[in-house]
C-alpha positions as CSV (number, residue, x, y, z in Angstrom):
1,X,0.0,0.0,0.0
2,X,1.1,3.6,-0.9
3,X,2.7,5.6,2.5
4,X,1.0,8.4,0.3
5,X,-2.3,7.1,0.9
6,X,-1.8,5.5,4.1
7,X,-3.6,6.6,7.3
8,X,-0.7,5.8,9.4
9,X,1.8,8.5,8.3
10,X,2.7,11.8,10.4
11,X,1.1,15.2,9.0
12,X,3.3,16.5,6.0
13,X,4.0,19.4,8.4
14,X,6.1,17.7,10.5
15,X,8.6,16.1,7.9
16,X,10.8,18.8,8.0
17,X,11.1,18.9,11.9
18,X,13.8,16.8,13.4
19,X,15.4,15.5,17.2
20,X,18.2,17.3,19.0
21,X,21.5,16.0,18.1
22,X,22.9,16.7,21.5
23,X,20.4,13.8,22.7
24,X,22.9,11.4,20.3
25,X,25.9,13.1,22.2
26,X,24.2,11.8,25.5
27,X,23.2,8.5,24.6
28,X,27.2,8.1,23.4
29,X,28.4,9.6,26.7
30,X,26.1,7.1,28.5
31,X,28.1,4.1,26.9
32,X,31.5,5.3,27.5
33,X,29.9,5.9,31.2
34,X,28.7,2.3,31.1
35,X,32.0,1.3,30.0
36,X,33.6,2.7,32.9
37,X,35.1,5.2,31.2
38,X,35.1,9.5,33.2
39,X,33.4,11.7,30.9
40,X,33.9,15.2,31.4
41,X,30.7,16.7,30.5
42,X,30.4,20.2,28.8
43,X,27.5,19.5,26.4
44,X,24.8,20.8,28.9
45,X,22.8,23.7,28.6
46,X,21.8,24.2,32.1
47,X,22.8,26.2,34.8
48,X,24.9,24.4,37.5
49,X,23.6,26.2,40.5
50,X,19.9,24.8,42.8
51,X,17.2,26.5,42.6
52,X,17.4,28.9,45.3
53,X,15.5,28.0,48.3
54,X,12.8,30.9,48.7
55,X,11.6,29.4,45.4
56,X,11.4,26.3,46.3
57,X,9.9,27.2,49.6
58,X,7.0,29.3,48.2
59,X,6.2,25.8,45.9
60,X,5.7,24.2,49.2
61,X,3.6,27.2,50.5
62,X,1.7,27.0,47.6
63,X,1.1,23.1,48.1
64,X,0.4,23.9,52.1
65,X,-2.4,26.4,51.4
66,X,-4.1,24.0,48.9
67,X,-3.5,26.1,45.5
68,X,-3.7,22.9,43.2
69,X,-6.6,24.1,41.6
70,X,-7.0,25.5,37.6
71,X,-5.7,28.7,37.8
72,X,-6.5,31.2,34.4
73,X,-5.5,30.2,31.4
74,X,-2.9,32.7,30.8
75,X,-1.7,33.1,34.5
76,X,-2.3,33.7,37.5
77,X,-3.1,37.2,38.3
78,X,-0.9,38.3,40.8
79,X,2.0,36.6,38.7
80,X,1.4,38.6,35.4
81,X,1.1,41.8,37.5
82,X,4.5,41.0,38.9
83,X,6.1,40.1,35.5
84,X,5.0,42.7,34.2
85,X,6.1,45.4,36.4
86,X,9.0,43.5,36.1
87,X,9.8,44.2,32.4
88,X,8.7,48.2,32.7
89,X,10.9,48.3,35.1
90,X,14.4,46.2,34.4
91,X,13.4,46.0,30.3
92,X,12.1,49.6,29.8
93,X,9.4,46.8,27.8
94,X,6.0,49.1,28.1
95,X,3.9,45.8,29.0
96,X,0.8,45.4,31.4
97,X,-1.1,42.5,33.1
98,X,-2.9,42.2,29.7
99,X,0.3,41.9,27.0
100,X,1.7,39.1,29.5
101,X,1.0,35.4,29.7
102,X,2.8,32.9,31.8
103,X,4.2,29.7,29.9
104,X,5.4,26.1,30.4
105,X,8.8,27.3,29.5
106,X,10.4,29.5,26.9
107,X,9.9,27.0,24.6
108,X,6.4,27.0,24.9
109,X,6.5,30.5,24.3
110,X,8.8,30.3,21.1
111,X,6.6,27.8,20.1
112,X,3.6,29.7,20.5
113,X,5.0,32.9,18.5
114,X,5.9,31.3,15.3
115,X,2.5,29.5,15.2
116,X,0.8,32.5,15.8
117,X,2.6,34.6,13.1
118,X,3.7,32.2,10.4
119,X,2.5,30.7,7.6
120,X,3.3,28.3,4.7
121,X,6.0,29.8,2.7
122,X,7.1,32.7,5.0
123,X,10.7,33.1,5.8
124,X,12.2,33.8,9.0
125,X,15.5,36.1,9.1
126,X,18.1,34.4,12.0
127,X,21.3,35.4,12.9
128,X,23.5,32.6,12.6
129,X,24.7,30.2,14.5
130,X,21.6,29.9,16.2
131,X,20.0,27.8,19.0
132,X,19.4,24.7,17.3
133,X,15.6,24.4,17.6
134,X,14.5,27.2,16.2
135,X,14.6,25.3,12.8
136,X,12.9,23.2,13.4
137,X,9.9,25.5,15.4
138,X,10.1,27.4,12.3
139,X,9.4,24.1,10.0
140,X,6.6,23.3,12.1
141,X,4.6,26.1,10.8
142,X,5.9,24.9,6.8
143,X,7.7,28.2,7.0
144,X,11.9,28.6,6.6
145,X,14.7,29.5,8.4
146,X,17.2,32.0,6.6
147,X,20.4,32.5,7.7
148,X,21.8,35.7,8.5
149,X,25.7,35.5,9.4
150,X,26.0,37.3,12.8
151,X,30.1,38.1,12.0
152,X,29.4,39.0,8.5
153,X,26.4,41.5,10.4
154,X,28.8,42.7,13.0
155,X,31.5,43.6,10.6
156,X,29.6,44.8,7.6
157,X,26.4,46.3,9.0
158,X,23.3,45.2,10.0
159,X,20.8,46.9,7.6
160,X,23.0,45.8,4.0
161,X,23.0,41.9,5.8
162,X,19.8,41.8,6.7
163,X,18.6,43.3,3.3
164,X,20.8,40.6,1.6
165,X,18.6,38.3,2.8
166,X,15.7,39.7,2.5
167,X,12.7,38.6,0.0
168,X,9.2,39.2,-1.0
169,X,9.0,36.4,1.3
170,X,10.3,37.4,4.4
171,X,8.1,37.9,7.6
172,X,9.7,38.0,10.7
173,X,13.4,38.6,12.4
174,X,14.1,36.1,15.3
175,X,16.5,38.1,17.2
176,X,18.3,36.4,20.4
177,X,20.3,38.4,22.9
178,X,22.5,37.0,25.0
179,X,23.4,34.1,22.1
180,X,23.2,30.7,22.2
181,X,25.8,29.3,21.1
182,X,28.1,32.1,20.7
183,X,27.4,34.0,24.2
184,X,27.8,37.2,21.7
185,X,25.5,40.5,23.0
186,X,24.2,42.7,20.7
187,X,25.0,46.1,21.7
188,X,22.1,48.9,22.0
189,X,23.4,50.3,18.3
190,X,23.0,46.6,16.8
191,X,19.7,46.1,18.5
192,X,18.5,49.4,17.0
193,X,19.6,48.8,14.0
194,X,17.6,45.7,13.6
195,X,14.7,47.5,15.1
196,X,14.9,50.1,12.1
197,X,15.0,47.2,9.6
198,X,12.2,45.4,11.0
199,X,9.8,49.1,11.3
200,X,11.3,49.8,7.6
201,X,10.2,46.4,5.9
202,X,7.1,46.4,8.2
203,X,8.3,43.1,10.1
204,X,7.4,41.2,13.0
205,X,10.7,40.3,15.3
206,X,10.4,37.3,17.6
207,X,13.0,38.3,21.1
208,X,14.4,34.9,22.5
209,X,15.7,36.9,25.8
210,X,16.4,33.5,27.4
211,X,20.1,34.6,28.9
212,X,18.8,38.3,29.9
213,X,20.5,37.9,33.4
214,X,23.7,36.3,32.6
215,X,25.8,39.1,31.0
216,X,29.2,39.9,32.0
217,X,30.4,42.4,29.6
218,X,27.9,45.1,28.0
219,X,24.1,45.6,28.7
220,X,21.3,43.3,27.8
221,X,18.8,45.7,25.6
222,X,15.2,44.2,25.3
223,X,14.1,45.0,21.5
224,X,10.9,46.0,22.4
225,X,12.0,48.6,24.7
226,X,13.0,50.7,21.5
227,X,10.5,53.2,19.9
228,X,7.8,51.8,17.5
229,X,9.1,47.9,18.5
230,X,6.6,46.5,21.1
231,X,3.8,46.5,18.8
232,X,5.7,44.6,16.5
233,X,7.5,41.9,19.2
234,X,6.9,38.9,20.9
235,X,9.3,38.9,23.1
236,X,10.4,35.3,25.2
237,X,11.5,35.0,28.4
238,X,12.4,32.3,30.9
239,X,13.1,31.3,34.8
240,X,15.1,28.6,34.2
241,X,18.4,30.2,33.3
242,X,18.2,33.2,36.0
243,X,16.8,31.0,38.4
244,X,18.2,27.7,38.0
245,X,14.4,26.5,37.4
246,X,14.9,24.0,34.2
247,X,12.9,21.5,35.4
248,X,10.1,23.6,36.6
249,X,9.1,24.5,33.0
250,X,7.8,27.7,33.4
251,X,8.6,31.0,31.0
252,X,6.7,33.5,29.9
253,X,6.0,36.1,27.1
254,X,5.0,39.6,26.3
255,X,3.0,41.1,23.3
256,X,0.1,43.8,21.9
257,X,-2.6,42.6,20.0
258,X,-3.2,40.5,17.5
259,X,0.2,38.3,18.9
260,X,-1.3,37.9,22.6
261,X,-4.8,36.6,21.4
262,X,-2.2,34.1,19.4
263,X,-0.4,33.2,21.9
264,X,-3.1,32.8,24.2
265,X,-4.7,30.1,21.6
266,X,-2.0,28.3,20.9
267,X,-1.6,27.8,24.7
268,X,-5.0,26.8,25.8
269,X,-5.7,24.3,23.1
270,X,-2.4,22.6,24.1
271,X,-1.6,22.7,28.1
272,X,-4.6,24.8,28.8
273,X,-1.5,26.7,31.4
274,X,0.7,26.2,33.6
275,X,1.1,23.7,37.0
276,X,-0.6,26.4,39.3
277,X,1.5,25.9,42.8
278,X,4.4,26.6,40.2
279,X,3.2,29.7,39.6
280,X,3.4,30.9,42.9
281,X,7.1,29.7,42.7
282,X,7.8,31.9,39.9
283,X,6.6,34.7,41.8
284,X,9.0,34.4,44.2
285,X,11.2,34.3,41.5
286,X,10.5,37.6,39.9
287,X,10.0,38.9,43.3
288,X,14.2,38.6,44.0
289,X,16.0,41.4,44.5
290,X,18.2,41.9,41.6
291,X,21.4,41.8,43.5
292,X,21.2,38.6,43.7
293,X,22.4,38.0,40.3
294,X,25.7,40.1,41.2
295,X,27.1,36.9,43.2
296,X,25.5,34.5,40.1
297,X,27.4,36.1,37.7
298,X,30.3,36.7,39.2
299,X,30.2,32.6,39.5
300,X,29.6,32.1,35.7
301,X,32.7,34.9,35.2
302,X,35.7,32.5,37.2
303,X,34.2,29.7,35.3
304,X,34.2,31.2,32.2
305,X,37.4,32.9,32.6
306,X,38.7,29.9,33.2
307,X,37.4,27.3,30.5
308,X,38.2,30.2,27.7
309,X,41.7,30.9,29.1
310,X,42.6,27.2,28.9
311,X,41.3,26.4,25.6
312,X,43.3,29.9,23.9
313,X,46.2,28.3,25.9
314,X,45.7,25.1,24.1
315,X,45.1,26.9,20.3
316,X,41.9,26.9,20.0
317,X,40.8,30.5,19.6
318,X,38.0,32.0,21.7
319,X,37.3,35.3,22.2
320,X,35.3,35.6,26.0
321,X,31.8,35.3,25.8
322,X,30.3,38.5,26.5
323,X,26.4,36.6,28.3
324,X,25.0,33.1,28.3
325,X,27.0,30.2,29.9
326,X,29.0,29.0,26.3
327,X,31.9,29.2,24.7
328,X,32.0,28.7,20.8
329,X,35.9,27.6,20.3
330,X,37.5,27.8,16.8
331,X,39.0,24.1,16.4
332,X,40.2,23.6,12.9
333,X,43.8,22.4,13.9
334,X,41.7,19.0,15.5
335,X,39.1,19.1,12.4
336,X,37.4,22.3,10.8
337,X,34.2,19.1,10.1
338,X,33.5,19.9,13.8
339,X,31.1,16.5,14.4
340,X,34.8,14.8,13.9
341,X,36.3,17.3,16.2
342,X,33.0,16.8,19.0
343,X,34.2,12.5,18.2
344,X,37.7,13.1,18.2
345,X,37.5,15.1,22.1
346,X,35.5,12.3,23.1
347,X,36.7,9.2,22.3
348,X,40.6,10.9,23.1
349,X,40.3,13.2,26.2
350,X,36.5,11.7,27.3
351,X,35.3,15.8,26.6
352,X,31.9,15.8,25.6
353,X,31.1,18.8,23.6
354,X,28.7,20.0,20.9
355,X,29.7,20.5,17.1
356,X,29.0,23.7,15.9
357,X,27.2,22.6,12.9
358,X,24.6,21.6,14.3
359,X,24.0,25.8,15.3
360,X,23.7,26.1,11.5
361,X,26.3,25.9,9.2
362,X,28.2,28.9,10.0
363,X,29.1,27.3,13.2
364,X,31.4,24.9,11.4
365,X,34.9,24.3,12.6
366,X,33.7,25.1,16.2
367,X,33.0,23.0,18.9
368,X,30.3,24.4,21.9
369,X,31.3,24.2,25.5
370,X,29.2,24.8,28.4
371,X,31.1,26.4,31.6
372,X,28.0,25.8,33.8
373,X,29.4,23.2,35.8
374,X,32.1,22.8,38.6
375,X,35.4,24.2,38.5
376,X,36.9,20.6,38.9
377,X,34.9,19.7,35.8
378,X,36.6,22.2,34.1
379,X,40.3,21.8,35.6
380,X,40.1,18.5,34.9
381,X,38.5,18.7,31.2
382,X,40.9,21.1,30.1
383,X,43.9,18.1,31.7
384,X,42.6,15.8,30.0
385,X,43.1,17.7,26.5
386,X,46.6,18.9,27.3
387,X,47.3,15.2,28.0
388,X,45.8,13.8,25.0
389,X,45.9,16.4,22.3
């Protein structure tokens, strides 16, 4: 029988979306653990610290004082009031209770803003390498990605890349500040030039602000703080990178009309919101005092001071991340195919890593490290190469 007409086959939509590779990385880290072999891992993409315990202790509040129940759709109240004095005040963003929802996840909200805005044959500008998912988010809605070199924007100008790559087609910028994989910050005169390309060709700019909190050298600018951009943003925000809350799965994001009423389908007709004692978590979250991110950065700094010194030491060139917890290595003089680099680390120095093609193809002939994780980790990884390399 035909697969064509065959009931059991996936939507068409979802033939151009793919798995993580890093979840192959894992699988070949777990044999060489099983093995018996010491893996020193810097393929994660997590923060290394707990979540702090006034978070944790407002869950169990929460669960005390019996708030289990459905809370709104889009949040609850005292939450989105919170978040969104939250971004007047540390993102200049002008939101209210109304342009805010609460999320399971940024994902969820990333998810939600393509879906919302997309359609078949649209094209998505994105500044390249990128976070690997956003492909495939962007396939999902039979849309495609289009890659803008971020060095060739830096160097050249933002407004005669961008319009390279522009086409009758194009409908949106995904613009992500602090960088994943890079750690690169856009600096308030790159941000505002994007925000005069997207006002100029009339388009709409998804902000992945996942990293907002983790910058070390610069200022994190929020898109849709800039004249005539929060109309024209969905901007994407996390707790589990400020506040060590992966596993909670709880984001958020912030848009005007039509985007919100989008968003706030796309999230009902899937998880219908988020856990609600979780909630209450998070608003403890936003609640911190931002001095508490003085002593988490100053953590990430030694460790990334430390990873980036040892690998320039050992000739791989890498300038200092300026936010996020990655550095994005040059490593040509292993391999410039960087999967054979990633396999070549592993199988010689037990250094699990990611290649950097899989952050699109201008991350070729890199290799991703994390430096969220111990110091020891990181001593010992970088031992390991000198011994083996």
């Amino acid at each position: 029988m035909s697969t064509a007409s065959s009931p059991f086959r996936l939507a068409a939509r979802l033939d151009a979306v793919g798995f993580s590779d890093i979840v192959t990385i894992r699988n070949r880290i777990m044999k060489l653990r099983d093995a018996g072999a010491a893996v020193y891992q810097f393929e994660g993409g997590e923060p290394f610290l707990n979540t702090p315990e006034h978070i944790k202790e407002a869950m169990t509040r929460a669960l005390s004082e019996n708030k289990t129940r459905y809370a709104p759709s889009s949040g609850v109240p005292e939450l989105r009031a919170a978040i969104a004095g939250k971004l007047r005040q540390r993102n200049r963003v002008p939101a209210f209770d109304k342009d805010v929802i609460v999320l399971n996840g940024g994902m969820q909200g990333l998810f939600g803003a393509f879906q919302c805005v997309l359609n078949r044959g649209d094209e998505v500008l994105v500044f390249s390498p990128y976070w690997t998912p956003i492909k495939d988010l962007i396939a999902g809605c039979e849309a495609s990605i289009v890659l803008v070199p971020t060095n060739e924007a830096r160097r050249e100008g933002f407004a005669e890349t961008l319009a390279r790559h522009t086409t009758p087609r194009t409908r949106a910028i995904y613009f992500n500040t602090p960088q994943n994989p890079t750690g690169v910050v856009f600096t308030r005169e790159e941000t505002s030039a994007v925000a005069r390309f997207a006002r100029e060709r009339d388009l709409v700019v998804f902000s992945d602000e996942a990293y907002e909190d983790l910058v070390y050298e610069g200022e994190h600018v929020s898109i849709a703080s800039l004249e005539g951009m929060f109309e024209r943003t969905i901007s994407c925000f996390t707790l589990s990178k400020s506040y060590s809350m992966t596993g909670w799965r709880i984001g958020y994001a912030a848009a005007a009309e039509p985007w919100m009423t989008g968003l706030r389908k796309t999230t009902l007709y899937s998880t219908n919101g988020v856990s609600t004692p979780t909630q209450w978590a998070a608003l403890a979250a936003i609640s911190t005092p931002t001095d508490f991110f003085d002593g988490v950065r100053a953590e990430y700094r030694e460790r990334r001071d430390l990873l980036v010194g040892g690998l320039n030491e050992l000739g791989f060139a890498c300038a200092p991340p300026a936010g996020a917890f990655y550095a994005f290595p040059e490593v040509s003089r292993i391999s410039r195919d960087s999967r054979a680099a990633a396999d070549s680390l592993l199988e010689r120095a037990q250094v699990a890593t990611v290649p950097g093609v899989v952050f699109g193809a201008h991350g070729e002939s890199h290799l991703r490290f994390s430096f969220s994780t111990s110091l020891e980790t990181i001593r010992d990884g970088l031992d390991s190469m000198r011994r083996q390399l």
